[in-house]
N, CA, C and O atoms as a Maestro MAE file, in Angstrom:
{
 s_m_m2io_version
 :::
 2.0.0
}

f_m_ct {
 s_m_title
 :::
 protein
 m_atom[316] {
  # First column is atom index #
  i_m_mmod_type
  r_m_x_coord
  r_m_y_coord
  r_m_z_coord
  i_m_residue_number
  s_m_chain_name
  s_m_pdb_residue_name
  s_m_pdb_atom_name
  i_m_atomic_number
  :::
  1 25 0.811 -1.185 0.000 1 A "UNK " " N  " 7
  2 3 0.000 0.000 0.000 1 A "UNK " " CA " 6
  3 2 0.861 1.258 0.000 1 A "UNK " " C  " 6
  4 15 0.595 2.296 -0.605 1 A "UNK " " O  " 8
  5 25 2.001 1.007 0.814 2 A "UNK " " N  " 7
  6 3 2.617 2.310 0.830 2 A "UNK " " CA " 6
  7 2 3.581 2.487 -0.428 2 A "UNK " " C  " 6
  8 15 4.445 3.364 -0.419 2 A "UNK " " O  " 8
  9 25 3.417 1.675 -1.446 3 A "UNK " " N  " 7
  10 3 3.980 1.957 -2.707 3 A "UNK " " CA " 6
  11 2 3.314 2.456 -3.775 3 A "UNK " " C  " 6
  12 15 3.684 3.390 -4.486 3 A "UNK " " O  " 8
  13 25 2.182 1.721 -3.888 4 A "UNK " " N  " 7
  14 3 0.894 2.916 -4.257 4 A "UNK " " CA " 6
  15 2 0.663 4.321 -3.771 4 A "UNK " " C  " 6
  16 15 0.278 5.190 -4.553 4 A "UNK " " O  " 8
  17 25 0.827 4.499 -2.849 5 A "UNK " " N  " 7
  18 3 0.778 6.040 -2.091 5 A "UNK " " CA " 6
  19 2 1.770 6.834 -2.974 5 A "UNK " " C  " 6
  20 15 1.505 7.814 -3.670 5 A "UNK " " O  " 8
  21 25 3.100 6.150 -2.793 6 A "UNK " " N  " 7
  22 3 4.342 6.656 -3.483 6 A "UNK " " CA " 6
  23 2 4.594 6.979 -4.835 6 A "UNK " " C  " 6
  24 15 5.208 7.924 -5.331 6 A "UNK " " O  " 8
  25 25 3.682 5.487 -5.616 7 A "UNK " " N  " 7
  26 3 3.657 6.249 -7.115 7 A "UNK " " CA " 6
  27 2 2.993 6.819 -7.363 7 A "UNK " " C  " 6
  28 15 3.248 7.505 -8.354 7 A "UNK " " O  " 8
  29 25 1.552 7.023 -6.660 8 A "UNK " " N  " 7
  30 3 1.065 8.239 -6.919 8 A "UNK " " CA " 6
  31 2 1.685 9.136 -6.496 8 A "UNK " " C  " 6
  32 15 2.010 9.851 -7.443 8 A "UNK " " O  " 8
  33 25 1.817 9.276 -6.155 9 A "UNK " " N  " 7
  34 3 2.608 11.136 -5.058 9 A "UNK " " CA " 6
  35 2 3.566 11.439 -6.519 9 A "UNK " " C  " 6
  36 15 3.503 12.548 -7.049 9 A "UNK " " O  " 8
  37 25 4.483 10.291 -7.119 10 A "UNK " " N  " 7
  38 3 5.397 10.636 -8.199 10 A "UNK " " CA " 6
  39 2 5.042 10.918 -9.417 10 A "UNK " " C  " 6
  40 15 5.704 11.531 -10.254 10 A "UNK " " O  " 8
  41 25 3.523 10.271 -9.570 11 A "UNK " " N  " 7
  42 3 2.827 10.375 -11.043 11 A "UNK " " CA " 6
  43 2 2.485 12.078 -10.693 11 A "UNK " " C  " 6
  44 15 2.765 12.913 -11.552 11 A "UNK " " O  " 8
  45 25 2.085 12.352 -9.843 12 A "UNK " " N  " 7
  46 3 1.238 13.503 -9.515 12 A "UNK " " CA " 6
  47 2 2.414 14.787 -9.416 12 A "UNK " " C  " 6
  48 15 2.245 15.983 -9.652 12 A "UNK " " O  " 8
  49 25 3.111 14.382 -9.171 13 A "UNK " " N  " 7
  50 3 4.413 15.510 -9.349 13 A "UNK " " CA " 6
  51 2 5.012 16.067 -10.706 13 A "UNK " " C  " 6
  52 15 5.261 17.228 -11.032 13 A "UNK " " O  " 8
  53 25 5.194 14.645 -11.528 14 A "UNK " " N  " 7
  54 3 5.232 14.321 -12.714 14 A "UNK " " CA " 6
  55 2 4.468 15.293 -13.728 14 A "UNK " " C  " 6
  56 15 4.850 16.007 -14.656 14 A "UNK " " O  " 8
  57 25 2.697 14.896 -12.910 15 A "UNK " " N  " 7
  58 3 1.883 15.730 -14.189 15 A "UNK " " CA " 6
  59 2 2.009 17.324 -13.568 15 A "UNK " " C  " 6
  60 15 1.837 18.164 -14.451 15 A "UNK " " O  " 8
  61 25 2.295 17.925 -12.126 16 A "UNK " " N  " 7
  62 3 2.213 19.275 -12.045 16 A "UNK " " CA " 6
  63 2 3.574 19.906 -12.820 16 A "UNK " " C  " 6
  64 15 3.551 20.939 -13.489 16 A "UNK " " O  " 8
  65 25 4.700 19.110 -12.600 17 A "UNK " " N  " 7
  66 3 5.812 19.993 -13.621 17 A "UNK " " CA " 6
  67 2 5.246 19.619 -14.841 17 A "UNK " " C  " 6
  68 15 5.212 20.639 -15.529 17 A "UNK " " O  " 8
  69 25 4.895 18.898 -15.310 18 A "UNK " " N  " 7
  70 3 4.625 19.198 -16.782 18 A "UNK " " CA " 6
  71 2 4.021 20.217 -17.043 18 A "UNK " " C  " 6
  72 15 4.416 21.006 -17.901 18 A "UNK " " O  " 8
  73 25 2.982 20.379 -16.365 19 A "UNK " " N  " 7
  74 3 1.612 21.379 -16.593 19 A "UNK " " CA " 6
  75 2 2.682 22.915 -16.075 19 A "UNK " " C  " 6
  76 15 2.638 23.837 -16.890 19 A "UNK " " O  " 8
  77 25 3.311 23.081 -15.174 20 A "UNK " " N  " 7
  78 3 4.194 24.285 -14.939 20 A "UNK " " CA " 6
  79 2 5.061 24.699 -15.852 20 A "UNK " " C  " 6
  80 15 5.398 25.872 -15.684 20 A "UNK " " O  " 8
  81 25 5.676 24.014 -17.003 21 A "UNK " " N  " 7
  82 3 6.671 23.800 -17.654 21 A "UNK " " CA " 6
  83 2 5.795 24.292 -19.216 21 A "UNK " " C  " 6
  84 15 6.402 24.817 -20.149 21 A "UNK " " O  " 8
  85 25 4.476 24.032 -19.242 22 A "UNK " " N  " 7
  86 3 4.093 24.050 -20.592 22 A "UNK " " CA " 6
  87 2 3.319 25.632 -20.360 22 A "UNK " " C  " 6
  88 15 2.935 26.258 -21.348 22 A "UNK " " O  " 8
  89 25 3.123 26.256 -18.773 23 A "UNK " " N  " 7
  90 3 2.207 27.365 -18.726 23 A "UNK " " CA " 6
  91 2 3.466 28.292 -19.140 23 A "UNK " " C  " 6
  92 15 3.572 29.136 -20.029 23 A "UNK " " O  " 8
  93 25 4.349 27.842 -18.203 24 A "UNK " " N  " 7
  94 3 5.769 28.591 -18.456 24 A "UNK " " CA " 6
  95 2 5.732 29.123 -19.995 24 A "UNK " " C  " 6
  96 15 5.291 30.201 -20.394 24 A "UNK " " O  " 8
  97 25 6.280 28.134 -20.699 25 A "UNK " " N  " 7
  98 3 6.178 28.270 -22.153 25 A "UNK " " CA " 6
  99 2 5.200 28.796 -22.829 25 A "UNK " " C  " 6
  100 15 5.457 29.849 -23.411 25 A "UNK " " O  " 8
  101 25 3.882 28.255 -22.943 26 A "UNK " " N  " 7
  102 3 2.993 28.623 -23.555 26 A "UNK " " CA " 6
  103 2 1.634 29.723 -23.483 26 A "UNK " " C  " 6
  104 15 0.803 30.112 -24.305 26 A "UNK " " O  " 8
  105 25 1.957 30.033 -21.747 27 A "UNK " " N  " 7
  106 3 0.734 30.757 -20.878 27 A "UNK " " CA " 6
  107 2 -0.389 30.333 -20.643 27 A "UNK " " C  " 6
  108 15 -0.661 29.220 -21.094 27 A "UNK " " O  " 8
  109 25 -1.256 30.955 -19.984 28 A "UNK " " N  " 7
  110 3 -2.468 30.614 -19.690 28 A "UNK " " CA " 6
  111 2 -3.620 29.949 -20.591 28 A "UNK " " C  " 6
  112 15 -4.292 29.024 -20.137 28 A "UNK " " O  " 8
  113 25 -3.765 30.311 -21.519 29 A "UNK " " N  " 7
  114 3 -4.876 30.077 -22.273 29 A "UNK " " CA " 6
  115 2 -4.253 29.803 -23.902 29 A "UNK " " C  " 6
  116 15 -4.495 30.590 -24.817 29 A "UNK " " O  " 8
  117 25 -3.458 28.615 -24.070 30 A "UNK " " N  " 7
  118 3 -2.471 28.446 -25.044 30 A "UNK " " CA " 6
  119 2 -3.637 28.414 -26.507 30 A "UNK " " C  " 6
  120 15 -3.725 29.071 -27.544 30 A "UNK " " O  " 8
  121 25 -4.210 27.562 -26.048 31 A "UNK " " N  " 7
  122 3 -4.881 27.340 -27.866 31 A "UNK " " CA " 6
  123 2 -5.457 28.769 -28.763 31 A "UNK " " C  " 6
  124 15 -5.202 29.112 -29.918 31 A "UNK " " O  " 8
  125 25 -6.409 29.479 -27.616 32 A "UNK " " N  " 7
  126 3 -6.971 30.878 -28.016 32 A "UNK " " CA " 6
  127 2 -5.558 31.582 -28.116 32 A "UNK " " C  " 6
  128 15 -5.369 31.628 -29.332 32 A "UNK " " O  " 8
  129 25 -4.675 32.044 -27.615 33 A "UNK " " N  " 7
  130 3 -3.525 32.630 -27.717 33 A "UNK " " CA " 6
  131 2 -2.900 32.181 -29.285 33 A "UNK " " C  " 6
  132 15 -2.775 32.856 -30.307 33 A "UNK " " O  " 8
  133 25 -2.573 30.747 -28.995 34 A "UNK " " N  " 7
  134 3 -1.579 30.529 -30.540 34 A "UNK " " CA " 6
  135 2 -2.366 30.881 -31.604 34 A "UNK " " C  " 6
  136 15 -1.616 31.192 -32.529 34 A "UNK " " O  " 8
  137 25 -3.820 31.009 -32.001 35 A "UNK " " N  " 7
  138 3 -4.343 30.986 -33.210 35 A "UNK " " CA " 6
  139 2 -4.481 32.492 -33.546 35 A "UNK " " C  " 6
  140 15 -4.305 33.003 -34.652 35 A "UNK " " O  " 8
  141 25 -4.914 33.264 -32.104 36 A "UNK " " N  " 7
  142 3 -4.449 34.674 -32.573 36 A "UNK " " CA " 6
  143 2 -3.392 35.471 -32.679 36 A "UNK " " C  " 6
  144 15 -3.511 36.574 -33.212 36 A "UNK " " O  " 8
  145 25 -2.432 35.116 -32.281 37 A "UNK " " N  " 7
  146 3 -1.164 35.180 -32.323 37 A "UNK " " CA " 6
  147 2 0.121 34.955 -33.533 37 A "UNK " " C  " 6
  148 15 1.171 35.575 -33.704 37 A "UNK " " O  " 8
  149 25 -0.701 33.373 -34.516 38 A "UNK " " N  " 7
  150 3 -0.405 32.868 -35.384 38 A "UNK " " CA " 6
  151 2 -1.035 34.653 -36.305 38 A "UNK " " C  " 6
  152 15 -0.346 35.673 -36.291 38 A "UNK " " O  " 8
  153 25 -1.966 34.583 -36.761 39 A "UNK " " N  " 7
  154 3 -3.015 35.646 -37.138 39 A "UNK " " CA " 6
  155 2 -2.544 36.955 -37.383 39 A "UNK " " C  " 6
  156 15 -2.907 37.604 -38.364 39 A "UNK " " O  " 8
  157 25 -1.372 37.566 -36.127 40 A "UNK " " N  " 7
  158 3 -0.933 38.358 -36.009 40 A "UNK " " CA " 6
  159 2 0.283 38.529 -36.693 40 A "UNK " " C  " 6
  160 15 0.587 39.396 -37.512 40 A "UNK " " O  " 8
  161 25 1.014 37.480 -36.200 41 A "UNK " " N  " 7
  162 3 2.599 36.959 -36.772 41 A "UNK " " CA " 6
  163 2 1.838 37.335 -38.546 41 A "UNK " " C  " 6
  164 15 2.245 38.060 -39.453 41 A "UNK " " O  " 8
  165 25 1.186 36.867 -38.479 42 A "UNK " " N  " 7
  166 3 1.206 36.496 -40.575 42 A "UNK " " CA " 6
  167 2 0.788 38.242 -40.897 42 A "UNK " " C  " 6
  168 15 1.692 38.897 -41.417 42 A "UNK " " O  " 8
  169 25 -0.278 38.828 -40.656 43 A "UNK " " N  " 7
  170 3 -0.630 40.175 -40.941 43 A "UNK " " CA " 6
  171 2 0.287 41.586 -40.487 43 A "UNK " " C  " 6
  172 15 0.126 42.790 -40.681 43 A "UNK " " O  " 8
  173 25 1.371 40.725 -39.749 44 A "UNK " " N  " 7
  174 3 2.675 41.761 -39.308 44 A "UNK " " CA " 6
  175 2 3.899 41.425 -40.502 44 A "UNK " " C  " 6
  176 15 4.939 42.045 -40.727 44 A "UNK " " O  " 8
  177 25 3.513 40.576 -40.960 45 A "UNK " " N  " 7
  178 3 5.429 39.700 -42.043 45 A "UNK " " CA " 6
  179 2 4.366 40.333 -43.131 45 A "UNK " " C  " 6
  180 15 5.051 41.264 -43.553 45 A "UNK " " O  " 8
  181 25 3.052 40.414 -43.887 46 A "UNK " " N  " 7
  182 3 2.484 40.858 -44.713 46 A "UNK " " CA " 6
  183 2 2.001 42.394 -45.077 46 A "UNK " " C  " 6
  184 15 1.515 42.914 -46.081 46 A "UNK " " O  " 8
  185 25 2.386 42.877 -43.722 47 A "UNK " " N  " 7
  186 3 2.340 44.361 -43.525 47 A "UNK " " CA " 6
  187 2 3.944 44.871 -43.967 47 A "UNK " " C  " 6
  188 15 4.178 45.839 -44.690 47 A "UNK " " O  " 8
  189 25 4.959 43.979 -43.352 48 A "UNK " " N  " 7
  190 3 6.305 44.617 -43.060 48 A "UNK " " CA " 6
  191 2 6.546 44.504 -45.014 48 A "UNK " " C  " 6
  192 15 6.904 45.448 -45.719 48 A "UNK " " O  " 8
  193 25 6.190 42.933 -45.552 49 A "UNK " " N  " 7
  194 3 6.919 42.730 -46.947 49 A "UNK " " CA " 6
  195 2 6.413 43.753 -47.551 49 A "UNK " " C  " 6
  196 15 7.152 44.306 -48.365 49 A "UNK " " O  " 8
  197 25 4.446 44.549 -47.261 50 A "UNK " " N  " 7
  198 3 4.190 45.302 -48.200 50 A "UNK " " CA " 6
  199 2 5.069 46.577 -48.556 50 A "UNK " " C  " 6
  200 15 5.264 47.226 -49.583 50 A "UNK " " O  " 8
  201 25 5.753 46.678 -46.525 51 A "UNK " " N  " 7
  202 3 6.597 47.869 -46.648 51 A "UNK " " CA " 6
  203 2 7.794 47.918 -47.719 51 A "UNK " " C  " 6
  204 15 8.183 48.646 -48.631 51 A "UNK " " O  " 8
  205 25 8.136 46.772 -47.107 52 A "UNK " " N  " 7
  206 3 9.394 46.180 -48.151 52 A "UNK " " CA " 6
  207 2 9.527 46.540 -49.554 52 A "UNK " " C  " 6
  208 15 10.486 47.162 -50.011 52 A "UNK " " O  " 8
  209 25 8.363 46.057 -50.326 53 A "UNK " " N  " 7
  210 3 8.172 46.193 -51.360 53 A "UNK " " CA " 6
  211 2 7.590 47.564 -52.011 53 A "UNK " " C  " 6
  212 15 7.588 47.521 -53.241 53 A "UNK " " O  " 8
  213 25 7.204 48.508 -51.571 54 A "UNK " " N  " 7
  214 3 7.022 49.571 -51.081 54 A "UNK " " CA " 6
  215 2 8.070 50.884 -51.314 54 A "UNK " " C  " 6
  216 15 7.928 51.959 -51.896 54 A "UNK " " O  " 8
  217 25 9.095 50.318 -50.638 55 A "UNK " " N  " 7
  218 3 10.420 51.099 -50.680 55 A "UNK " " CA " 6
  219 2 11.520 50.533 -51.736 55 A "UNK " " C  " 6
  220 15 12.558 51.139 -52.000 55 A "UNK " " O  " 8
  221 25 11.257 49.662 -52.131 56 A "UNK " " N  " 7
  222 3 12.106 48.521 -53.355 56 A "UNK " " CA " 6
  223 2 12.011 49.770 -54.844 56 A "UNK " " C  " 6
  224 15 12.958 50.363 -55.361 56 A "UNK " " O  " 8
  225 25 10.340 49.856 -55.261 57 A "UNK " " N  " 7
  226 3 9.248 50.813 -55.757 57 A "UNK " " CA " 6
  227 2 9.938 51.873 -55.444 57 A "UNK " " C  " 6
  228 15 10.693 51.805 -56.414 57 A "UNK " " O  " 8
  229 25 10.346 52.922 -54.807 58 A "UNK " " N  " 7
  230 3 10.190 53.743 -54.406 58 A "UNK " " CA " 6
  231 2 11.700 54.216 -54.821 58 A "UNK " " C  " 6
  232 15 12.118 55.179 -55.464 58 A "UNK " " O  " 8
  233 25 12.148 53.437 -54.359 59 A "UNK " " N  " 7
  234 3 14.331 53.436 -54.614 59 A "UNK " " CA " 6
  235 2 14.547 53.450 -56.570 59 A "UNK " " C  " 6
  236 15 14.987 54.477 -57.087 59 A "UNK " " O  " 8
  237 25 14.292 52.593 -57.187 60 A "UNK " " N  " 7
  238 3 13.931 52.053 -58.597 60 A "UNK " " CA " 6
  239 2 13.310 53.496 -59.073 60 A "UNK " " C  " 6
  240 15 13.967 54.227 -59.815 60 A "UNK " " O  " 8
  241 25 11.889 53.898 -58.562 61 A "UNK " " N  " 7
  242 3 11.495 55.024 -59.023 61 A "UNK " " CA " 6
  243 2 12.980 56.331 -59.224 61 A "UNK " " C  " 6
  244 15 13.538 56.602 -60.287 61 A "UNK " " O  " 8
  245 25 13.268 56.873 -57.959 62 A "UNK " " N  " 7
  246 3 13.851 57.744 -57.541 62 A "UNK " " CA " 6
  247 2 15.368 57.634 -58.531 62 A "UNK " " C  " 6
  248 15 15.833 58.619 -59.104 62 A "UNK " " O  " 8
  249 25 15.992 56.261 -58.586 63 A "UNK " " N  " 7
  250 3 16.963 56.322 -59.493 63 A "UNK " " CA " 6
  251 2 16.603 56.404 -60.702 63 A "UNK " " C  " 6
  252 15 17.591 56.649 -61.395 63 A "UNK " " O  " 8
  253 25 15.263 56.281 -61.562 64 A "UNK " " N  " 7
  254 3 15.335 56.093 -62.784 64 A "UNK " " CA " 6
  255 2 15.177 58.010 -62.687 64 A "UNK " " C  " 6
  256 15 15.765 58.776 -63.451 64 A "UNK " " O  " 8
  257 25 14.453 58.340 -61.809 65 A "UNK " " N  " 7
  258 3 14.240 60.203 -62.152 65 A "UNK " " CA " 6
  259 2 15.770 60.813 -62.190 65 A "UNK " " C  " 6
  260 15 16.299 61.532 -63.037 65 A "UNK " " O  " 8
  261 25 16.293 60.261 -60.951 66 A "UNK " " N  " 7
  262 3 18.002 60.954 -61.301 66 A "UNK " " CA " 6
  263 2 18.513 60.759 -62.738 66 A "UNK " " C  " 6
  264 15 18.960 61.613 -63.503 66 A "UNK " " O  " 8
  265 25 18.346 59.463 -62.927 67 A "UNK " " N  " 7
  266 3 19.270 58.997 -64.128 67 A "UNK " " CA " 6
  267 2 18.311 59.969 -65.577 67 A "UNK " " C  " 6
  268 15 18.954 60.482 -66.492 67 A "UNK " " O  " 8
  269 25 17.362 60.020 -65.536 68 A "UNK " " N  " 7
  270 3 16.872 60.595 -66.657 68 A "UNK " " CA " 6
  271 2 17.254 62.271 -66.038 68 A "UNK " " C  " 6
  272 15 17.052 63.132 -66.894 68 A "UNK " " O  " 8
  273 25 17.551 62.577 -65.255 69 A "UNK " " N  " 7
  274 3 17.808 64.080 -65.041 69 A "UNK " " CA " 6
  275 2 19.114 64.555 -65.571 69 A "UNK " " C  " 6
  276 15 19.307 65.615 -66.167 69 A "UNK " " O  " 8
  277 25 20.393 63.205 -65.142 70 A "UNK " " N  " 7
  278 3 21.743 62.959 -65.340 70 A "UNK " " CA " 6
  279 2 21.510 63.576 -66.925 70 A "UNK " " C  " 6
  280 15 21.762 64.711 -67.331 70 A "UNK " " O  " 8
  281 25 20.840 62.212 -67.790 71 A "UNK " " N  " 7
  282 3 21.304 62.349 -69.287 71 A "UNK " " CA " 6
  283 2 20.139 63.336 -69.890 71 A "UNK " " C  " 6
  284 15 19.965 63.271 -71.107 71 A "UNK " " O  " 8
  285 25 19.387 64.178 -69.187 72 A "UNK " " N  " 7
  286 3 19.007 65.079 -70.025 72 A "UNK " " CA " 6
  287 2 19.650 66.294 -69.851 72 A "UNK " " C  " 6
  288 15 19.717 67.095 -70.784 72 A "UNK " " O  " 8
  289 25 20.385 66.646 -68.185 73 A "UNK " " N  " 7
  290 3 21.913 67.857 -68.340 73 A "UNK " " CA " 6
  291 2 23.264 67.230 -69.602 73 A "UNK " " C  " 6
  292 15 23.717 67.650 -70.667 73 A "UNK " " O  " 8
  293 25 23.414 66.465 -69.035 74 A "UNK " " N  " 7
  294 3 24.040 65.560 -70.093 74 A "UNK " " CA " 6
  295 2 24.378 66.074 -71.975 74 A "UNK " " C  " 6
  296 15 25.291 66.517 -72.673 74 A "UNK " " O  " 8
  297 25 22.780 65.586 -72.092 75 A "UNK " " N  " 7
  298 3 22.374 66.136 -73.546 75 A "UNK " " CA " 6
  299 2 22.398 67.632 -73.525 75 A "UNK " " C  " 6
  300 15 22.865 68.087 -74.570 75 A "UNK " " O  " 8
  301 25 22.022 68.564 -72.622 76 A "UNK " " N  " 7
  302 3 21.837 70.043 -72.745 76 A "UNK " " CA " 6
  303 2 23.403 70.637 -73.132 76 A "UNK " " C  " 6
  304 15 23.750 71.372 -74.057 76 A "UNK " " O  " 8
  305 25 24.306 69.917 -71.878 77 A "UNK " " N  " 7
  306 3 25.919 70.307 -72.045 77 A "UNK " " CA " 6
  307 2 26.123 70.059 -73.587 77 A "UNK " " C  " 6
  308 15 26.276 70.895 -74.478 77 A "UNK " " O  " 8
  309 25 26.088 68.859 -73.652 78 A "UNK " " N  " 7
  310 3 26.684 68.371 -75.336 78 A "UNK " " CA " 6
  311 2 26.309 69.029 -76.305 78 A "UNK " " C  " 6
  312 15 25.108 68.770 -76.373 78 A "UNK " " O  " 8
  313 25 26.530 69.643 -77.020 79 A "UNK " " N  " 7
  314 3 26.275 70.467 -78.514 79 A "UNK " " CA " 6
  315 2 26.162 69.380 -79.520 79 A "UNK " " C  " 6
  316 15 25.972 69.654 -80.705 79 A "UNK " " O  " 8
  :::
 }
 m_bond[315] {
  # First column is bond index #
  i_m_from
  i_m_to
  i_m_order
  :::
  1 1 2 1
  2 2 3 1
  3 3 4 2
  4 3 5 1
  5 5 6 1
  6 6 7 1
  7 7 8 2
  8 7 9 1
  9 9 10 1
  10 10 11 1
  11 11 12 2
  12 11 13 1
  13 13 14 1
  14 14 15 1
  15 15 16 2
  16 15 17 1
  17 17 18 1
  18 18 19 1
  19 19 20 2
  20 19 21 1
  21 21 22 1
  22 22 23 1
  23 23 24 2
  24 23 25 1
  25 25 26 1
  26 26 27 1
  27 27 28 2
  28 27 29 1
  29 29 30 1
  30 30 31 1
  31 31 32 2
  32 31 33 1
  33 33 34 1
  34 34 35 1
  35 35 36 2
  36 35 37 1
  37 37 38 1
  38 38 39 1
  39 39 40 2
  40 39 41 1
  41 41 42 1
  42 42 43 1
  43 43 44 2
  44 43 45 1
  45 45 46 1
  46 46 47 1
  47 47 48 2
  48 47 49 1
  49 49 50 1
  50 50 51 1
  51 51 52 2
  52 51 53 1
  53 53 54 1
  54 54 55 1
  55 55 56 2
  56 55 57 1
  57 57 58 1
  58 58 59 1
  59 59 60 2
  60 59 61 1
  61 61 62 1
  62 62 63 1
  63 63 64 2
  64 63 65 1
  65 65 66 1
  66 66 67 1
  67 67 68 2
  68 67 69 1
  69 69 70 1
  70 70 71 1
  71 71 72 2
  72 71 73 1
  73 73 74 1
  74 74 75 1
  75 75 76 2
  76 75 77 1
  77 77 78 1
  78 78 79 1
  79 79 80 2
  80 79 81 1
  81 81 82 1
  82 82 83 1
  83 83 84 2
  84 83 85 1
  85 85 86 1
  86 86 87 1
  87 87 88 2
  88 87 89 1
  89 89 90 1
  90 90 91 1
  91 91 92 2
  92 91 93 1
  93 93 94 1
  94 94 95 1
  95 95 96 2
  96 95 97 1
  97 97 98 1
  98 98 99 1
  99 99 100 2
  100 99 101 1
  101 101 102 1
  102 102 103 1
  103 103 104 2
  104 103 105 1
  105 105 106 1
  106 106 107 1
  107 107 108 2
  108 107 109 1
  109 109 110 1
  110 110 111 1
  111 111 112 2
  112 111 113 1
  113 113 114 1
  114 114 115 1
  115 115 116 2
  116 115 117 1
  117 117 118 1
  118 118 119 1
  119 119 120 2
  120 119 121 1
  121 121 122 1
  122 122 123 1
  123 123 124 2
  124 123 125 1
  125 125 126 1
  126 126 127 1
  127 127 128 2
  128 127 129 1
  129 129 130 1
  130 130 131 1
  131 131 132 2
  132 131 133 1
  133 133 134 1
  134 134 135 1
  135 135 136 2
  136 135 137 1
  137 137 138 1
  138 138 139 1
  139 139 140 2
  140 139 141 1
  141 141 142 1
  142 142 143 1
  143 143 144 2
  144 143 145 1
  145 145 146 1
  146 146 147 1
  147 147 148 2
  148 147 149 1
  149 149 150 1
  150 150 151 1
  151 151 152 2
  152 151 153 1
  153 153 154 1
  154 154 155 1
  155 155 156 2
  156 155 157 1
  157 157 158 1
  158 158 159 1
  159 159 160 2
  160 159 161 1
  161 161 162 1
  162 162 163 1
  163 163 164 2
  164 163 165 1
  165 165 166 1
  166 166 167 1
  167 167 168 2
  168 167 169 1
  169 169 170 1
  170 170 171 1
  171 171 172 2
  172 171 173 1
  173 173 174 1
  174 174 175 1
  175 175 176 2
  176 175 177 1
  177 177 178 1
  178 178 179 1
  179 179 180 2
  180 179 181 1
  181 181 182 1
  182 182 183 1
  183 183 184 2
  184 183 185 1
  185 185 186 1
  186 186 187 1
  187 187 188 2
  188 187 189 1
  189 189 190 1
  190 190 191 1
  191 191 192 2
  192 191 193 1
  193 193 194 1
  194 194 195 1
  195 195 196 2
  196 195 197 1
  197 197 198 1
  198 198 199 1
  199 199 200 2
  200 199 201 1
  201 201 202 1
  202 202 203 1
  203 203 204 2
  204 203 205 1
  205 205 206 1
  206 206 207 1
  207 207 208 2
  208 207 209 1
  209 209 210 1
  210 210 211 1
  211 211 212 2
  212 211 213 1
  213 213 214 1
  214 214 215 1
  215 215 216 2
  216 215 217 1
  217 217 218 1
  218 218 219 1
  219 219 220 2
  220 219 221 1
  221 221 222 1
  222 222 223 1
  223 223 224 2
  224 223 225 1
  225 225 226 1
  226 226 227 1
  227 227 228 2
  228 227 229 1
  229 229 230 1
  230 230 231 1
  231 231 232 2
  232 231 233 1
  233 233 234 1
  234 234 235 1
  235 235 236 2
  236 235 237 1
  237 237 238 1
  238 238 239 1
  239 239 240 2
  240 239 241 1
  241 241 242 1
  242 242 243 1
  243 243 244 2
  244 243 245 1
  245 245 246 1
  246 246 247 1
  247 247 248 2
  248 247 249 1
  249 249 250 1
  250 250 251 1
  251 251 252 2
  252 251 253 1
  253 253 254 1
  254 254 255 1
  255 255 256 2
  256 255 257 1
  257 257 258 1
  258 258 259 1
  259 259 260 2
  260 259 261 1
  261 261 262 1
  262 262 263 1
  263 263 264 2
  264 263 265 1
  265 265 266 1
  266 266 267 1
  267 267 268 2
  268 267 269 1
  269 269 270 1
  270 270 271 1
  271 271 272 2
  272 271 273 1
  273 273 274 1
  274 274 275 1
  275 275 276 2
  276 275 277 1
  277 277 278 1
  278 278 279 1
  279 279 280 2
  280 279 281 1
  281 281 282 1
  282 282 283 1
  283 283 284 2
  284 283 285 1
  285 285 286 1
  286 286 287 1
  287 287 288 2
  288 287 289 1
  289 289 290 1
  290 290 291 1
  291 291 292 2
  292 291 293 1
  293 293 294 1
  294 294 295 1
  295 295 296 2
  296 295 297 1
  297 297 298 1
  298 298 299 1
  299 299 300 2
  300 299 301 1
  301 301 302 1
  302 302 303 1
  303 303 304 2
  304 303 305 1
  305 305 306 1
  306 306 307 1
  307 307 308 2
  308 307 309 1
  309 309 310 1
  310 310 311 1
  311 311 312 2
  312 311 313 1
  313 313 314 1
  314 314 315 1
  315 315 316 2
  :::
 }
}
């Protein structure tokens, strides 16, 4: 009997660090958390690439205006 007592007492220890170990990690309310969270992660990397791409546009623009500014002083100098 008093070995039964014992593995329980060890099973039961067993399942509270687990359960401490996964709140640790994961927090309180893991499933509602990861799916909005997931949700977030994706509409933040889809916000940042739009930036990304955005300023890619924007760089490309800005050099083609120099460069056409370059060769139209360019052409004005040249006789």
């Amino acid at each position: 009997m008093t070995r039964d007592l014992d593995v329980q007492l060890l099973e039961a220890v067993a399942v509270r660090r687990g359960r401490l170990r996964e709140s640790l990690l994961w927090g309180r309310e893991r499933r509602r958390r990861s799916a909005g969270d997931t949700l977030k992660l994706f509409v933040v990397g889809l916000v940042l690439s739009a930036v990304g791409c955005a300023g890619c546009v924007g760089w490309s623009f800005l050099e083609s205006v120099l460069a056409d500014r370059e060769a139209a002083s360019m052409s004005r100098a040249a006789p």
